[in-house]
VMD Tcl script that builds the backbone (N, CA, C; Angstrom):
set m [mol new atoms 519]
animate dup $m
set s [atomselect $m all]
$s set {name element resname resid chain x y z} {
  {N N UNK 1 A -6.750 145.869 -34.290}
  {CA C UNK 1 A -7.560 144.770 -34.777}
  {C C UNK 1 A -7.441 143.572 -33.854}
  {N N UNK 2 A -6.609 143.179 -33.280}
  {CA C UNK 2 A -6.099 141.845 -32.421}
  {C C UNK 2 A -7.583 142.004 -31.215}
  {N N UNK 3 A -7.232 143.258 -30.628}
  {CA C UNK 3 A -8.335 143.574 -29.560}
  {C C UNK 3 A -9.542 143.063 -30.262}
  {N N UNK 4 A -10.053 143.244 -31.230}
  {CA C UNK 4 A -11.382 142.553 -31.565}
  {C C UNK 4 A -11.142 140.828 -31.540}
  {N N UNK 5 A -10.295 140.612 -32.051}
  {CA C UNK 5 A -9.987 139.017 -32.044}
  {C C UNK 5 A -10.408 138.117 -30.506}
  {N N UNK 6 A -10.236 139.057 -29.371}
  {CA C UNK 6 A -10.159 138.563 -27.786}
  {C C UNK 6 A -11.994 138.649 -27.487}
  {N N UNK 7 A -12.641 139.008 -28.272}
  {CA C UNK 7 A -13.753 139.366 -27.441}
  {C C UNK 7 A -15.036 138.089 -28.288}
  {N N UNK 8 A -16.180 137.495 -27.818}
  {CA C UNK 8 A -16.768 136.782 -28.118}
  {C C UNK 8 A -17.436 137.101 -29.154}
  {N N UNK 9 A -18.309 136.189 -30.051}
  {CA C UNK 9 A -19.096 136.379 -31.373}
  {C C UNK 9 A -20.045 137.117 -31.331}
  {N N UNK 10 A -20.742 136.964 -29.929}
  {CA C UNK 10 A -22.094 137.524 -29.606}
  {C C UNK 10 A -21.946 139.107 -29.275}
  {N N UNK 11 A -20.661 139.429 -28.385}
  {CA C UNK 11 A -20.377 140.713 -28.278}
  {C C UNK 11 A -20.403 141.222 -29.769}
  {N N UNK 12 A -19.215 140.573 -30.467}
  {CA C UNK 12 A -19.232 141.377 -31.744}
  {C C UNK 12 A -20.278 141.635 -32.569}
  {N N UNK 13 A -21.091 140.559 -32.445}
  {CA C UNK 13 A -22.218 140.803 -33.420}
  {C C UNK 13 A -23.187 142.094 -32.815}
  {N N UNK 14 A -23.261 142.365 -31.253}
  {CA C UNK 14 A -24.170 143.304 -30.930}
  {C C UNK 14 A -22.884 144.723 -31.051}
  {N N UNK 15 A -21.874 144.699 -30.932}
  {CA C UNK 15 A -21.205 145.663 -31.861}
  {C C UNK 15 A -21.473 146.016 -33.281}
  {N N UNK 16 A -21.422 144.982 -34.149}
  {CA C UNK 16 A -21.857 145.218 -35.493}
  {C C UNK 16 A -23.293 145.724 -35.498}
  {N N UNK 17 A -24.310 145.236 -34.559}
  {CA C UNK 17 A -25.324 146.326 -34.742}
  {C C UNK 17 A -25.564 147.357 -33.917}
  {N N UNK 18 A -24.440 147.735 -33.268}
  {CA C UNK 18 A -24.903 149.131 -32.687}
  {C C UNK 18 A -24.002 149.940 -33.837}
  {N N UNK 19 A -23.189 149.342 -34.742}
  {CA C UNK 19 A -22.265 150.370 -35.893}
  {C C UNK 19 A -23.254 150.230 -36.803}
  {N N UNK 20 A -24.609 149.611 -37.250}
  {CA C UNK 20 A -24.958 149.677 -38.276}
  {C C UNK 20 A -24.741 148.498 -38.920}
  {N N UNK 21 A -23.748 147.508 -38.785}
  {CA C UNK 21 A -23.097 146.442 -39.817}
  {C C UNK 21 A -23.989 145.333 -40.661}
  {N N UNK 22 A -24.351 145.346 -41.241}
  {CA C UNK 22 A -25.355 143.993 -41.969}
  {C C UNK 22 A -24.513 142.936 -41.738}
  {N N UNK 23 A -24.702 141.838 -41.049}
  {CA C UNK 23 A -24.483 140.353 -40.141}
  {C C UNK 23 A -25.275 138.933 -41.290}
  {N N UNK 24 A -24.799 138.682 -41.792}
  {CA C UNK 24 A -25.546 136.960 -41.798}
  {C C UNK 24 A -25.046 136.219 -40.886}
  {N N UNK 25 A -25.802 135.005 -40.691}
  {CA C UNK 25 A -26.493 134.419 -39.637}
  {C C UNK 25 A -24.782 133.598 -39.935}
  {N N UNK 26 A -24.285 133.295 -41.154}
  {CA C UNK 26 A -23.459 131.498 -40.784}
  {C C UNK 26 A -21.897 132.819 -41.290}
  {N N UNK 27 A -22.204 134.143 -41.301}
  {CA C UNK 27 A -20.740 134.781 -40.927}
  {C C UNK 27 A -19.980 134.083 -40.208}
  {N N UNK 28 A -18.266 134.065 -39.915}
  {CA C UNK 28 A -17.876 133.584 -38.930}
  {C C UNK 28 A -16.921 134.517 -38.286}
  {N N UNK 29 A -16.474 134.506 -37.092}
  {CA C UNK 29 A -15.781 135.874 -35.886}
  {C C UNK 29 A -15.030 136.273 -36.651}
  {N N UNK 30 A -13.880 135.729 -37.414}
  {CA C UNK 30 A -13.177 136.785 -37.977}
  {C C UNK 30 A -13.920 137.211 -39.408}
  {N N UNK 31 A -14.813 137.037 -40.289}
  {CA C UNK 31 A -15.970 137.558 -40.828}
  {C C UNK 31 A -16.165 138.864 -40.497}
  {N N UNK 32 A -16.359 139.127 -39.413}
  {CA C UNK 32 A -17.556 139.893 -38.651}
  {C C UNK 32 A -16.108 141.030 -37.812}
  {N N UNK 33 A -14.972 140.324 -37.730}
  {CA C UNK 33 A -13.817 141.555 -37.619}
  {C C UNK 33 A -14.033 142.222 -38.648}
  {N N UNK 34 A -13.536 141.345 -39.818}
  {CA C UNK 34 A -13.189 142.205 -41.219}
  {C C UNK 34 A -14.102 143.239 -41.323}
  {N N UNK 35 A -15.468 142.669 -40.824}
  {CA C UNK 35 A -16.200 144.129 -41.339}
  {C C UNK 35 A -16.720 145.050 -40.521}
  {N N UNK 36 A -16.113 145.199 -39.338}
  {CA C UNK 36 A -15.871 146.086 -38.549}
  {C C UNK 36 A -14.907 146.762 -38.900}
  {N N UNK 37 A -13.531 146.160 -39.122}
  {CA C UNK 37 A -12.874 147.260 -39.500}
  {C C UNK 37 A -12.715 147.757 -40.714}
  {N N UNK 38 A -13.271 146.843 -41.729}
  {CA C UNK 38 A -13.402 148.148 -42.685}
  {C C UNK 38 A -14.876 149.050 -43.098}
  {N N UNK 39 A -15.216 149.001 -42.044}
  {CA C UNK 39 A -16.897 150.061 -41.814}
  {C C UNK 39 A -16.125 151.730 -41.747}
  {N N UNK 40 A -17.208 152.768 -42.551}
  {CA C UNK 40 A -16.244 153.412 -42.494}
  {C C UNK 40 A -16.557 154.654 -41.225}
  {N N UNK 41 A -17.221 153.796 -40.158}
  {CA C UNK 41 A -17.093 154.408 -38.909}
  {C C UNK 41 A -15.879 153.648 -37.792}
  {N N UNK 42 A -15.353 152.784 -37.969}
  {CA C UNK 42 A -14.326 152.266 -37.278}
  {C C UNK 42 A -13.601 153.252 -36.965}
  {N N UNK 43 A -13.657 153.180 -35.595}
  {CA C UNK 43 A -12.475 154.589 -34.992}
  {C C UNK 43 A -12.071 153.622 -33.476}
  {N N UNK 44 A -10.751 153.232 -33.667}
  {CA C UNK 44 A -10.190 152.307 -32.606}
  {C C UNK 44 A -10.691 152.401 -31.300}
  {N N UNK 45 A -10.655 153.744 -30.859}
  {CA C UNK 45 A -11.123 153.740 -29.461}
  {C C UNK 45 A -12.442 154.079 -29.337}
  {N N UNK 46 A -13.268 154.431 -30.359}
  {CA C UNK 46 A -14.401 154.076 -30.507}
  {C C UNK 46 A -15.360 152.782 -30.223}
  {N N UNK 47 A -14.612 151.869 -31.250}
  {CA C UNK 47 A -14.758 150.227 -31.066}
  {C C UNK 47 A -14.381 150.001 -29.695}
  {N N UNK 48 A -13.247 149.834 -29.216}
  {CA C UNK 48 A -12.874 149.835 -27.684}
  {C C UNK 48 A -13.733 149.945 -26.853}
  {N N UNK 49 A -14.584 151.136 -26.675}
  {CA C UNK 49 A -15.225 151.822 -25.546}
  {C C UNK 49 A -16.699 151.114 -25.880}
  {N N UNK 50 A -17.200 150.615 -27.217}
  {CA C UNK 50 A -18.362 150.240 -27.398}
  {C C UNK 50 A -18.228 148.606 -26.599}
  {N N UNK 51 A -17.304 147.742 -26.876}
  {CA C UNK 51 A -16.862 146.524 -26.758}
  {C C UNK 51 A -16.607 146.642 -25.064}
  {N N UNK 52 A -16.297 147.554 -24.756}
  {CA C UNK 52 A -16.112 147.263 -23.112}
  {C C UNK 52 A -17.296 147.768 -22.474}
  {N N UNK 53 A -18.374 148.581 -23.228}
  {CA C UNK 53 A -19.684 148.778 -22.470}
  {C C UNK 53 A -20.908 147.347 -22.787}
  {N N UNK 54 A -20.392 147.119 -23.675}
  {CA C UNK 54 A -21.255 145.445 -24.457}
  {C C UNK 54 A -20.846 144.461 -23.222}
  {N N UNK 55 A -19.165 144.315 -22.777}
  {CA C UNK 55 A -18.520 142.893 -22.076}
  {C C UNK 55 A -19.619 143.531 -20.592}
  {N N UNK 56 A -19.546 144.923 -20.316}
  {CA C UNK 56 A -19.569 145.666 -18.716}
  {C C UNK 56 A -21.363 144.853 -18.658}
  {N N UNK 57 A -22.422 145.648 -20.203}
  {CA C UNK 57 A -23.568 144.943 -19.730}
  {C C UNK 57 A -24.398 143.964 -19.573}
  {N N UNK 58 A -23.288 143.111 -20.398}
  {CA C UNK 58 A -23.445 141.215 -20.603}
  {C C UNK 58 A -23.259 140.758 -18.998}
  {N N UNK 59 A -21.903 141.475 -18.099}
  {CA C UNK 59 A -21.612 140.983 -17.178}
  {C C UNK 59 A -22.684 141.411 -15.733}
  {N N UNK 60 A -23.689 142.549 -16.010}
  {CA C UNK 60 A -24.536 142.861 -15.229}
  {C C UNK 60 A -25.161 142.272 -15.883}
  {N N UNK 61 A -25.608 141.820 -17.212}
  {CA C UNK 61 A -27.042 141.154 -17.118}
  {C C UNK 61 A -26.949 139.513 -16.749}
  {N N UNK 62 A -25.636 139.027 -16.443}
  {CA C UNK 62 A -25.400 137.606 -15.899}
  {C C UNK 62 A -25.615 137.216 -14.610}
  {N N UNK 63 A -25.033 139.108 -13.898}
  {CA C UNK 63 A -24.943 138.817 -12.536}
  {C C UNK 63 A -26.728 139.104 -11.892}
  {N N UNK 64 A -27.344 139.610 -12.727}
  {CA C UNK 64 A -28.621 140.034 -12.363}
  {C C UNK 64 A -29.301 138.745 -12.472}
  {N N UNK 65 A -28.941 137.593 -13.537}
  {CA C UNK 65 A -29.450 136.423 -13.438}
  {C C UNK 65 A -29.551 135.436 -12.809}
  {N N UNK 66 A -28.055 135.345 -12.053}
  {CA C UNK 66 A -27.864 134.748 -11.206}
  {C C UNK 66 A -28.321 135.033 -9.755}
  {N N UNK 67 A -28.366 136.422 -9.688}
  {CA C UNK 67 A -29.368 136.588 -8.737}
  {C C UNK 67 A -29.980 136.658 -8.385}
  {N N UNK 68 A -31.113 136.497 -9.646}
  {CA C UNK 68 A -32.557 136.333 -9.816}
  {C C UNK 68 A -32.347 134.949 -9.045}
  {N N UNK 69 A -31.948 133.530 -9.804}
  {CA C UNK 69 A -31.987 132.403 -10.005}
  {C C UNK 69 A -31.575 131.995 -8.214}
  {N N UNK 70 A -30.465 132.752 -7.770}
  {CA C UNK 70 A -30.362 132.585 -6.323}
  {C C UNK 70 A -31.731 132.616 -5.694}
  {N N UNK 71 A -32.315 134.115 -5.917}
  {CA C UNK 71 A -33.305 134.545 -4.915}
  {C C UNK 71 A -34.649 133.567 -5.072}
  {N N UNK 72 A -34.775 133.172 -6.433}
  {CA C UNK 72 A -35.633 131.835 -6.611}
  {C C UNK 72 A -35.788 130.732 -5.645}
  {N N UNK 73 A -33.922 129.898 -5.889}
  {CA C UNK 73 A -33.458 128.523 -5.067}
  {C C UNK 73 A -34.248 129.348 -3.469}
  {N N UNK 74 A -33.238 130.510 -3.183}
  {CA C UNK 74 A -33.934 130.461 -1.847}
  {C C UNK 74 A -35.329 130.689 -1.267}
  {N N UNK 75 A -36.118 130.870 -2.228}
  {CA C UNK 75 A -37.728 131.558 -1.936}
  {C C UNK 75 A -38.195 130.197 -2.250}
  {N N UNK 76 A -37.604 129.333 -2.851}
  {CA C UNK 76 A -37.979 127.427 -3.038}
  {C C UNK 76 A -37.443 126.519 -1.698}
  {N N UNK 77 A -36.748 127.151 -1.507}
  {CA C UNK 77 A -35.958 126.473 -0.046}
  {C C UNK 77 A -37.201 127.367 1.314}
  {N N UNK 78 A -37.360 128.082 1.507}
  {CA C UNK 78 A -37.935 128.259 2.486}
  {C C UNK 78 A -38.907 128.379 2.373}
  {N N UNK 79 A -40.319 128.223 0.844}
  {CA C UNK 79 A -41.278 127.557 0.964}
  {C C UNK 79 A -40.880 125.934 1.312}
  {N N UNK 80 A -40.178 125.346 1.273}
  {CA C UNK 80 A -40.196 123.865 1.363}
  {C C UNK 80 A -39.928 123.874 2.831}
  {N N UNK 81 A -39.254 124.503 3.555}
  {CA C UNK 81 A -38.559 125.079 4.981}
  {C C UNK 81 A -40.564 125.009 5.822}
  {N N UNK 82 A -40.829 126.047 5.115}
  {CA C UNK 82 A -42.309 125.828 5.506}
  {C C UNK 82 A -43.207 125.035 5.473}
  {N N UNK 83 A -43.444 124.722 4.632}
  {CA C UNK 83 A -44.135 123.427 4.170}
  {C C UNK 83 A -43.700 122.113 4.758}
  {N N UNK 84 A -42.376 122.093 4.965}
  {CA C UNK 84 A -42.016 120.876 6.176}
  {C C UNK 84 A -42.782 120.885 7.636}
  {N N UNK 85 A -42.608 122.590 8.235}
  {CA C UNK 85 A -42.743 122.943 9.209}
  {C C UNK 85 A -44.386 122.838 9.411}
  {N N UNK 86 A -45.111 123.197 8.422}
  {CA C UNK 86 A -46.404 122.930 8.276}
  {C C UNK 86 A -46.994 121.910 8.986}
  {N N UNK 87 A -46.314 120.529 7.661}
  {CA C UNK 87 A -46.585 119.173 8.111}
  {C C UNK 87 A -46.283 119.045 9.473}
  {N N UNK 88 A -44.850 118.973 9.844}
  {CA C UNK 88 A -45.186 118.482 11.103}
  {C C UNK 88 A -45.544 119.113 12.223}
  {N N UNK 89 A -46.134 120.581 12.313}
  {CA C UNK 89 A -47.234 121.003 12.904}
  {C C UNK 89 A -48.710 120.364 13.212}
  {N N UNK 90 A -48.806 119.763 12.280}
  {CA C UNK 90 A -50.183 119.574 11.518}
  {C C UNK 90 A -49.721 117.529 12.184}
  {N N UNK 91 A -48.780 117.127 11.834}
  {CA C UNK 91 A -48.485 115.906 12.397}
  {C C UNK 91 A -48.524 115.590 13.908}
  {N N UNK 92 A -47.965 116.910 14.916}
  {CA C UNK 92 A -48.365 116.587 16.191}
  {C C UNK 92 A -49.419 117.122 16.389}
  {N N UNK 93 A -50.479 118.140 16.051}
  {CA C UNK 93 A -51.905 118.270 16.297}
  {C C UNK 93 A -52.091 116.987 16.418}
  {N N UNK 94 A -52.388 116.409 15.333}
  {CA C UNK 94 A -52.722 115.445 14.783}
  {C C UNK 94 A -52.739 113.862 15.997}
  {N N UNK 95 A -51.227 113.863 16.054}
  {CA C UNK 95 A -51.109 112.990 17.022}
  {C C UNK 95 A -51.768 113.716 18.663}
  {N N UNK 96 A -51.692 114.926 18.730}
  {CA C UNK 96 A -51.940 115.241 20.305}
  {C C UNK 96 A -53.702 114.956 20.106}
  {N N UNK 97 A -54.475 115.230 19.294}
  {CA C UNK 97 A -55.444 114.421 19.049}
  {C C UNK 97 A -55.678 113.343 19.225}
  {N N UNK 98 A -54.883 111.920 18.556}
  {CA C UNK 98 A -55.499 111.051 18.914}
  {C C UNK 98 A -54.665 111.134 20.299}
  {N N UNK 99 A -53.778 111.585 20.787}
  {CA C UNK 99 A -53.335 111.228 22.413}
  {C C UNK 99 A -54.767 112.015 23.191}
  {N N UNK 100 A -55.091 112.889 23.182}
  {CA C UNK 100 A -56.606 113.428 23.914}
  {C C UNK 100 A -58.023 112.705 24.006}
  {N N UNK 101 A -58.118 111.959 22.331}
  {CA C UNK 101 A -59.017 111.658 22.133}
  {C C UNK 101 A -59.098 110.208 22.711}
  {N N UNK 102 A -57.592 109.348 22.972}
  {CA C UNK 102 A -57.569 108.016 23.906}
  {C C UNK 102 A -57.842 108.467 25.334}
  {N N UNK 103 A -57.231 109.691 25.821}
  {CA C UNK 103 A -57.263 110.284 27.302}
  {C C UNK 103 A -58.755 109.918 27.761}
  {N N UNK 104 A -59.165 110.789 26.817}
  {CA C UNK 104 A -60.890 111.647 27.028}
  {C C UNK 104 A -61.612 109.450 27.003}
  {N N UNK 105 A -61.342 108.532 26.071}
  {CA C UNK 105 A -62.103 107.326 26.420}
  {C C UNK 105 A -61.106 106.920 27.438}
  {N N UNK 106 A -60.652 107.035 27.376}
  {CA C UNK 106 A -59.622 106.200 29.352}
  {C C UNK 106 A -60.194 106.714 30.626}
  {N N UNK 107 A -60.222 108.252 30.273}
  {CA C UNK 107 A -60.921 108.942 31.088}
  {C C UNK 107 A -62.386 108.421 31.552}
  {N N UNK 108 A -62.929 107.914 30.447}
  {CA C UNK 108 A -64.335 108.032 30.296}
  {C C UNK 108 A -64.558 106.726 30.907}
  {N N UNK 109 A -63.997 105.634 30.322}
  {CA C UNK 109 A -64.300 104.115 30.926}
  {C C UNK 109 A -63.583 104.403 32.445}
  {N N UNK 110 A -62.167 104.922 32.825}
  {CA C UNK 110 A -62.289 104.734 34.100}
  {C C UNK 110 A -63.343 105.193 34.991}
  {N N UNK 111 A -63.873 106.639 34.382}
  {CA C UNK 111 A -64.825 106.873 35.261}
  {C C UNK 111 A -66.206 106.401 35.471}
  {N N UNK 112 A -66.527 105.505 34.046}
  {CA C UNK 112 A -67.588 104.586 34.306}
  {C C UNK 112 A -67.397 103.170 35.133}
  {N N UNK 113 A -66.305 102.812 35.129}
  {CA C UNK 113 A -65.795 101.578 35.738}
  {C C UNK 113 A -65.523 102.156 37.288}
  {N N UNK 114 A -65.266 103.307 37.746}
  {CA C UNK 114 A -65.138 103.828 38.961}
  {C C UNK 114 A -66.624 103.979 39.595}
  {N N UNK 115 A -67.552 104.822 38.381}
  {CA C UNK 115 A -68.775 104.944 38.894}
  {C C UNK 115 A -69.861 103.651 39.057}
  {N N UNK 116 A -69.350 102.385 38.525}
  {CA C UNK 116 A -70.319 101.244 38.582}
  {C C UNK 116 A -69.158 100.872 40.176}
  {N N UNK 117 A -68.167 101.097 40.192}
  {CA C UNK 117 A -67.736 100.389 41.584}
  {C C UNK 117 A -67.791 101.344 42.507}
  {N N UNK 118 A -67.846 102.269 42.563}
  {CA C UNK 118 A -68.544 103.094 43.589}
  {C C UNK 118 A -69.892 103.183 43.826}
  {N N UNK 119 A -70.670 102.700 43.153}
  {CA C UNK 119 A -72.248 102.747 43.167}
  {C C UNK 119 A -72.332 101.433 44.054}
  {N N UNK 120 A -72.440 101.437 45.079}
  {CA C UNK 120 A -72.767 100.647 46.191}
  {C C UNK 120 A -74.374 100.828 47.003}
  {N N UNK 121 A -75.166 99.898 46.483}
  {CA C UNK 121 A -76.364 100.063 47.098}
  {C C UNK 121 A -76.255 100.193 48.683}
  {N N UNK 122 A -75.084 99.510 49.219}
  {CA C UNK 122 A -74.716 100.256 50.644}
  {C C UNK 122 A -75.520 101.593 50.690}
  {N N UNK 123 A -74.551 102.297 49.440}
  {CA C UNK 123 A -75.560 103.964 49.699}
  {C C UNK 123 A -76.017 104.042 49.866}
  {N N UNK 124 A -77.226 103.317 49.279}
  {CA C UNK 124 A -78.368 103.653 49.152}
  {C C UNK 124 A -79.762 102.987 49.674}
  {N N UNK 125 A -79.577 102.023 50.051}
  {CA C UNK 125 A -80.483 101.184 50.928}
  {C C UNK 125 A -79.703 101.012 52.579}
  {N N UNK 126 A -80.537 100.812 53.371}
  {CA C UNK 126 A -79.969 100.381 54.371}
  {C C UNK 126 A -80.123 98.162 54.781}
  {N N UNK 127 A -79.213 97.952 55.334}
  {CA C UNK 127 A -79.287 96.613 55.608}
  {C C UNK 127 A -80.557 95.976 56.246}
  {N N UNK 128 A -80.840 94.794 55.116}
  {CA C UNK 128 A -81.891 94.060 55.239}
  {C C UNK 128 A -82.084 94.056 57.314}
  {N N UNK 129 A -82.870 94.133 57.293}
  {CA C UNK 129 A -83.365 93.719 59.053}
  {C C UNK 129 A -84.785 92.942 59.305}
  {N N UNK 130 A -84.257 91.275 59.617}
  {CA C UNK 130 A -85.792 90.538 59.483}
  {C C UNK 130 A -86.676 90.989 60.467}
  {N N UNK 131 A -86.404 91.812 61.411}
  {CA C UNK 131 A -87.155 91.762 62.584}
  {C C UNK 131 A -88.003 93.302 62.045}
  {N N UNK 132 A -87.715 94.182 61.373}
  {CA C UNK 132 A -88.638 95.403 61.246}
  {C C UNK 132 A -89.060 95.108 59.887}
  {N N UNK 133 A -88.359 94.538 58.653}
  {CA C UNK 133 A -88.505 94.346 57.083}
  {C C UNK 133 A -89.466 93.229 56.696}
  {N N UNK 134 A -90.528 93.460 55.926}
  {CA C UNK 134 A -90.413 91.887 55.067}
  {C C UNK 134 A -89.868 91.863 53.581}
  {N N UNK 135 A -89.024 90.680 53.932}
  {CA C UNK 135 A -88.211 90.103 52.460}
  {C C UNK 135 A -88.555 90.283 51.222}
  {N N UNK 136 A -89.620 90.453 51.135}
  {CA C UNK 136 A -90.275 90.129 49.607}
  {C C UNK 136 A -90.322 92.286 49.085}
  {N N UNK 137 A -90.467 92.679 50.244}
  {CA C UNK 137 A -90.869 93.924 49.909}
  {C C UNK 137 A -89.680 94.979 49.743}
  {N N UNK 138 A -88.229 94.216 50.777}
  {CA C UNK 138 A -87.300 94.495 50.456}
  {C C UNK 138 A -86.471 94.332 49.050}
  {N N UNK 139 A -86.514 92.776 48.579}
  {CA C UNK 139 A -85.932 92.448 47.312}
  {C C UNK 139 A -86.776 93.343 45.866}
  {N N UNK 140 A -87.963 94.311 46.579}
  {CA C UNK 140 A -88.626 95.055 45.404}
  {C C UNK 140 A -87.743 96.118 45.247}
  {N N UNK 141 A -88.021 96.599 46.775}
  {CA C UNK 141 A -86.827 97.730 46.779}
  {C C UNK 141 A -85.450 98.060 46.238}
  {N N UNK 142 A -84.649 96.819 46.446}
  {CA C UNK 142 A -83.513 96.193 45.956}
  {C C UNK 142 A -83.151 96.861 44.594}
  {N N UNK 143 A -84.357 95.955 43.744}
  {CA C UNK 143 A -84.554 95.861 42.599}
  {C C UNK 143 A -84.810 97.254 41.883}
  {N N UNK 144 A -85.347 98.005 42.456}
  {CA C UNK 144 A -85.989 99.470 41.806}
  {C C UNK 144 A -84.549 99.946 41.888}
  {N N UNK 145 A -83.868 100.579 43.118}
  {CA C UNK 145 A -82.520 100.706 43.816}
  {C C UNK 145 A -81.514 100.465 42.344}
  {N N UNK 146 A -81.499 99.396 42.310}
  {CA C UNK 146 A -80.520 98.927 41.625}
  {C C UNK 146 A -80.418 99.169 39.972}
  {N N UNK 147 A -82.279 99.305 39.772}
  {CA C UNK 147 A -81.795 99.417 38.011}
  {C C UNK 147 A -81.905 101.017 38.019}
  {N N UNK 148 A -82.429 102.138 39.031}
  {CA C UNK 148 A -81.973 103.633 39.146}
  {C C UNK 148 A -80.761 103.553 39.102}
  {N N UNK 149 A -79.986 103.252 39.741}
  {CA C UNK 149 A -77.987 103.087 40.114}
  {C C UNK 149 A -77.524 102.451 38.530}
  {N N UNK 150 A -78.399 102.306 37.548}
  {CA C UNK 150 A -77.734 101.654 36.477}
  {C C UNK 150 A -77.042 100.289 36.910}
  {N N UNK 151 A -76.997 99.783 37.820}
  {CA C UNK 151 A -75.957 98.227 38.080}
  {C C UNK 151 A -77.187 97.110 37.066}
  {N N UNK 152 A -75.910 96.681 36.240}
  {CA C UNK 152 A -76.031 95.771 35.862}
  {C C UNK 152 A -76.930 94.491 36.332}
  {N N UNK 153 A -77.859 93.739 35.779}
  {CA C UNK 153 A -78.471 92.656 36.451}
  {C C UNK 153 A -77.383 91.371 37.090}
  {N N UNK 154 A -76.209 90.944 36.584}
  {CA C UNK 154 A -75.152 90.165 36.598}
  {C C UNK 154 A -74.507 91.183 38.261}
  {N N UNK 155 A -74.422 92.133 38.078}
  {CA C UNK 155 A -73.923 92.930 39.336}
  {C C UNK 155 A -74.318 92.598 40.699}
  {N N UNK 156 A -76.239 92.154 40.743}
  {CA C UNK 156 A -77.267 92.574 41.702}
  {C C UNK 156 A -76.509 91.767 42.673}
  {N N UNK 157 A -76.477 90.447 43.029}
  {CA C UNK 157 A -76.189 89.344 43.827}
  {C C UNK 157 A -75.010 89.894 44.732}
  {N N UNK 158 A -74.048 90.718 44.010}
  {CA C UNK 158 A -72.777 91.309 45.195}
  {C C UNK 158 A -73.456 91.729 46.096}
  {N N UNK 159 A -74.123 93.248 45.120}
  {CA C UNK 159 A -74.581 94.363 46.193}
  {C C UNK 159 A -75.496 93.566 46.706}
  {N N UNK 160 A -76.674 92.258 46.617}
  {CA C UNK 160 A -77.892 92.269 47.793}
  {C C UNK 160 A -76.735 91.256 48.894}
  {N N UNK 161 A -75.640 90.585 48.491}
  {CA C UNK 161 A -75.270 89.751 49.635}
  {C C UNK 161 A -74.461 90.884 50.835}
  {N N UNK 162 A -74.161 92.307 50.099}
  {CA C UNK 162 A -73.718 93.203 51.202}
  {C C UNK 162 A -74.551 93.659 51.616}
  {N N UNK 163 A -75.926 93.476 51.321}
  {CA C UNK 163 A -76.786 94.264 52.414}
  {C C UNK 163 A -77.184 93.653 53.405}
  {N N UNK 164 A -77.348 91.974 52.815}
  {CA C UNK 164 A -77.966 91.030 53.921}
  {C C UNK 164 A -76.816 90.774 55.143}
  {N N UNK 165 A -77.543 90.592 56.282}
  {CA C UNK 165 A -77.097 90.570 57.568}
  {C C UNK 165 A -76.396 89.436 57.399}
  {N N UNK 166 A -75.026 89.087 58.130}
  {CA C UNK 166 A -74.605 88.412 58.247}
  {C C UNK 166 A -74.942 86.806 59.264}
  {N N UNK 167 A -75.058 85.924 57.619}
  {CA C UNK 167 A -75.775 84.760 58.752}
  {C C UNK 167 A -76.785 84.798 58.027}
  {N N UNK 168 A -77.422 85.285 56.677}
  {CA C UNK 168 A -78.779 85.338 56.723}
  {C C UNK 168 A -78.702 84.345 55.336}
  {N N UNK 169 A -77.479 84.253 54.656}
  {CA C UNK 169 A -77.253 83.308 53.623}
  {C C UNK 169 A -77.445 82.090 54.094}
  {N N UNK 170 A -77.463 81.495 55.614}
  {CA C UNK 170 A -77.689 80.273 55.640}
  {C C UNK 170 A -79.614 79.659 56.724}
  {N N UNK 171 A -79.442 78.553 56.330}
  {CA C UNK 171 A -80.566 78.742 57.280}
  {C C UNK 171 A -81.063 78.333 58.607}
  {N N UNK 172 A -81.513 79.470 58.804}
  {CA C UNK 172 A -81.589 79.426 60.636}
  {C C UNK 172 A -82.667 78.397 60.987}
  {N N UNK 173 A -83.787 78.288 60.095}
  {CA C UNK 173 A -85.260 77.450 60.141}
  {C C UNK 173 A -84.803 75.961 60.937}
}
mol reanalyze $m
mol bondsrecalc $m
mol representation Tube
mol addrep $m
């Protein structure tokens, strides 16, 4: 009888119903001895062997829980593992974007700021000459020249003072 005394309420009670035992609910442990042992299937090592297969499958169904509950934490840990990894995937796209997308306008204004200072009507006209040109027919030219080349009207005055001959800004008359 003592051996029943060592083992929990809940064991005993699923002892009392694998013997058959009628249980109320506010019984109390030694209650629930008494009427185990005087059931008139009580056979010591009977009880014994039932009570140590009850403790054996309480203790697999704890350890099965806990390993459920492990395999959970960790299937929560390495979605979050991911989901970090996600973000900051998704954070340097993100940034290598706007770093491309400043490139691509840096890119773009230098090469418009390269292509208005490389656009030198030099290219493209040759230098005023009073002795074969007249003036008036040149500054048309100039003018056509210059708004094809896209240059700015504020621009014109550089490029026509590099075409004119030197000496021709002042007057010879």
């Amino acid at each position: 009888m003592a051996f029943l005394a060592k083992h929990r309420k809940e064991e005993l009670i699923a002892l009392a119903d694998d013997m058959g035992i009628e249980i109320s609910s506010n019984d109390k442990k030694i209650d629930i001895c008494e009427k185990v042992k005087d059931s008139r299937d009580f056979e010591e090592e009977f009880v014994r062997g039932c009570l140590e297969e009850i403790v054996k499958q309480r203790a697999e169904l704890k350890a099965q829980a806990e390993a459920a509950e492990l395999k959970a934490q960790n299937e929560a840990a390495e979605l979050k593992r991911t989901e970090a990894l996600r973000q900051e995937r998704e954070f340097e796209l993100e940034k290598m974007r706007i770093s491309n997308a400043a490139e691509v306008n840096s890119v773009a204004s230098t090469r418009s700021e390269n292509s208005k200072n490389r656009l030198s009507l030099k290219n493209l006209m040759q230098k005023f000459d009073a002795q074969v040109s007249d003036i008036s027919i040149y500054l048309a030219l100039f003018e056509r020249q210059a708004c094809t080349a896209g240059i700015a009207e504020k621009g014109w005055v550089p490029q026509l003072i590099s075409l004119l001959p030197f000496g021709s800004g002042t007057n010879n008359y």
